[in-house]
N, C-alpha and C positions, 0 to 999 in steps of 0.2 A: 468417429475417429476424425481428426483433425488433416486437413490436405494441406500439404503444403503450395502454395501457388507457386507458377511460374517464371521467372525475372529472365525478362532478355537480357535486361543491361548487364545483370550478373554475370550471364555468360560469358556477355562479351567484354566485361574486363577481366575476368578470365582466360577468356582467347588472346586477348591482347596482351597479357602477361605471362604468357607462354610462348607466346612469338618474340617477345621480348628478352626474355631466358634464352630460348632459342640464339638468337641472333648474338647475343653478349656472350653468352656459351663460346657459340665460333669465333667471335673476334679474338676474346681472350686465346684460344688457343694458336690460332693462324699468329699473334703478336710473339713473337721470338724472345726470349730473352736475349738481350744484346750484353756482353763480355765485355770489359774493359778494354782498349787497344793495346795490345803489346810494343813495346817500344818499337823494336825492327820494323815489325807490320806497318805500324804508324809514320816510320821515317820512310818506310820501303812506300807508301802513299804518297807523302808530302811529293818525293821525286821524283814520283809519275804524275803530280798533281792531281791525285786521285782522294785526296784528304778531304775536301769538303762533302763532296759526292757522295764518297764514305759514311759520313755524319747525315746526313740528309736520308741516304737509302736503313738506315739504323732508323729512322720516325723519329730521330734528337731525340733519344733517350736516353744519352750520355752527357749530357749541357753539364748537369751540374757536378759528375766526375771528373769534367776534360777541363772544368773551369779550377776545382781545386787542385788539382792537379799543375796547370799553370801558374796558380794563386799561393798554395800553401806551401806544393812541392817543389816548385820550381824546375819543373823539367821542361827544357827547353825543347822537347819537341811537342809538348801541349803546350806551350807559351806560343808555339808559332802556331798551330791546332786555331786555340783560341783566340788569338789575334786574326788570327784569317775569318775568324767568324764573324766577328763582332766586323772586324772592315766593310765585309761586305754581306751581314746582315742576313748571314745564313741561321739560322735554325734560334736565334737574338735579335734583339733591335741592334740596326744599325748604329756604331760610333766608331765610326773611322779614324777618329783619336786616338782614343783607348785601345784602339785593336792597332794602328803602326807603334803602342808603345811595349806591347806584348811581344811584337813581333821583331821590338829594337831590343825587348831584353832578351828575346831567344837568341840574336844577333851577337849580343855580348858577350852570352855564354860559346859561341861557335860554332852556332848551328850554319853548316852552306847551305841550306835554302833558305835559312833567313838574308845571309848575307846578301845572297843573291836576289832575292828577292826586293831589296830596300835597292840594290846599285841599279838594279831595272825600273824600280817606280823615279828613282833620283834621273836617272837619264832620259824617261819617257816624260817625265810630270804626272804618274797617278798618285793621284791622293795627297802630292806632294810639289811643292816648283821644281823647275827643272833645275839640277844640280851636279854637274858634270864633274868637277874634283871632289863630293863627296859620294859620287856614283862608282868612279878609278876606284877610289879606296873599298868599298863595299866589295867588287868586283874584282878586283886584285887579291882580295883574303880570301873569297870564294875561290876562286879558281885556281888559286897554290893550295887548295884542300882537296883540288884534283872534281868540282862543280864544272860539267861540261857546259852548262848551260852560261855560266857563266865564263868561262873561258872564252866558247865564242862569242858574245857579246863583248869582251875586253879587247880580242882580237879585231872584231869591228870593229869597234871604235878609234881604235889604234888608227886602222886601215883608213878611219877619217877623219883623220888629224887631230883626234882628239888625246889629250895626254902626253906623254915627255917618251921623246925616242929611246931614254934609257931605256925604258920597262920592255921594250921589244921583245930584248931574249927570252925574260921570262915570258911572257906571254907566248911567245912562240914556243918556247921549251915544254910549258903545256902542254900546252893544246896539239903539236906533233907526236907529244907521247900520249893521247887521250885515246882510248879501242872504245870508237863506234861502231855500232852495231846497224843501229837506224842509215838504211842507204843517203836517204834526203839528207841526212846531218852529216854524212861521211864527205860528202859531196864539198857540203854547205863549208865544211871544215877545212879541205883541199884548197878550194878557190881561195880562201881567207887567209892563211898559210900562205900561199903564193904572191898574195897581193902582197902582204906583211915582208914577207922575204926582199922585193923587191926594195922597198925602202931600210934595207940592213945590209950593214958592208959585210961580203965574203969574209971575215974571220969569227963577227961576232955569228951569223947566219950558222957558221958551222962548230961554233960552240953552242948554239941554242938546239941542234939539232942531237946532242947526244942524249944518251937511255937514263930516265930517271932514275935515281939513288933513291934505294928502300931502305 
């Protein structure tokens, strides 16, 4: 009768492909499937600025939904999504072009944290020069859409001499009618209001102080 002889190596690519099974096994299962972003969810991100982080803790295995999505369907809360990406070279190579134009045409369509977003990179200089009357404009359409974020930043600026003393009231009309929550920003909002008050004559002061119309 014939014996078969022994092969180490046998076994051990054997062994090694059952450790390998093994291990692929578990990754696949621990890998989640990740769900499209629903709209809400996704804008309810943007405005905690919790969007990228979002995409990132998901292992970017939405790139290529969250890009048609900006691309085909034009929804402008994955126009700013994907503009944010590409900006800053989250889960894509970086093109900081292409991604402030995603994020101008989420802008266009009216998204407030695109708008907000562009009057803050215009005022600070990221990604862009400094541009203080195209920063107002950005920051004035946000924050008559009721964008705290940018409300206070308009009222800053206000408060430093930036921009045309008509816009007062409105800004002030805002941002006194805006319910913070966060103590820091409740504060932040007070002090800015006040300063702001100080440079507005007692009539318009207490026309900008009345309850916003729904």
């Amino acid at each position: 009768m014939k014996q078969h002889s022994f092969c180490p190596l046998k076994l051990c690519l054997l062994c090694v492909a059952v450790v390998l099974f093994f291990y692929v096994s578990k990754a696949s299962a621990e890998l989640k499937v990740v769900q499209i972003y629903k709209q809400d969810e996704l804008i309810s991100w943007i405005n905690k600025n919790q969007h990228l982080a979002r995409v990132v803790e998901d292992n970017c295995q939405l790139i290529q939904d969250i890009e048609a999505r900006a691309k085909v369907v034009k929804n402008p809360a994955y126009q700013f999504l994907w503009g944010d990406m590409l900006a800053w070279g989250v889960c894509v190579d970086k093109n900081p072009t292409l991604g402030l134009y995603y994020i101008q045409e989420s802008a266009n369509q009216g998204l407030p944290a695109a708008l907000e977003q562009l009057g803050r990179y215009y005022h600070q200089g990221t990604l862009v020069q400094i541009d203080i009357k195209r920063s107002l404009i950005y920051l004035r359409e946000a924050a008559a859409m009721g964008n705290l974020n940018a409300q206070l930043r308009l009222v800053e600026m206000y408060c430093d001499d930036l921009g045309s003393p008509r816009d007062y009231e409105d800004a002030y009309h805002w941002l006194h009618n805006a319910v913070i929550a966060d103590k820091f920003q409740h504060k932040r909002a007070k002090n800015l209001l006040a300063n702001l008050a100080e440079r507005m004559p007692e009539k318009v002061l207490k026309r900008a102080m009345r309850p916003l119309e729904y």
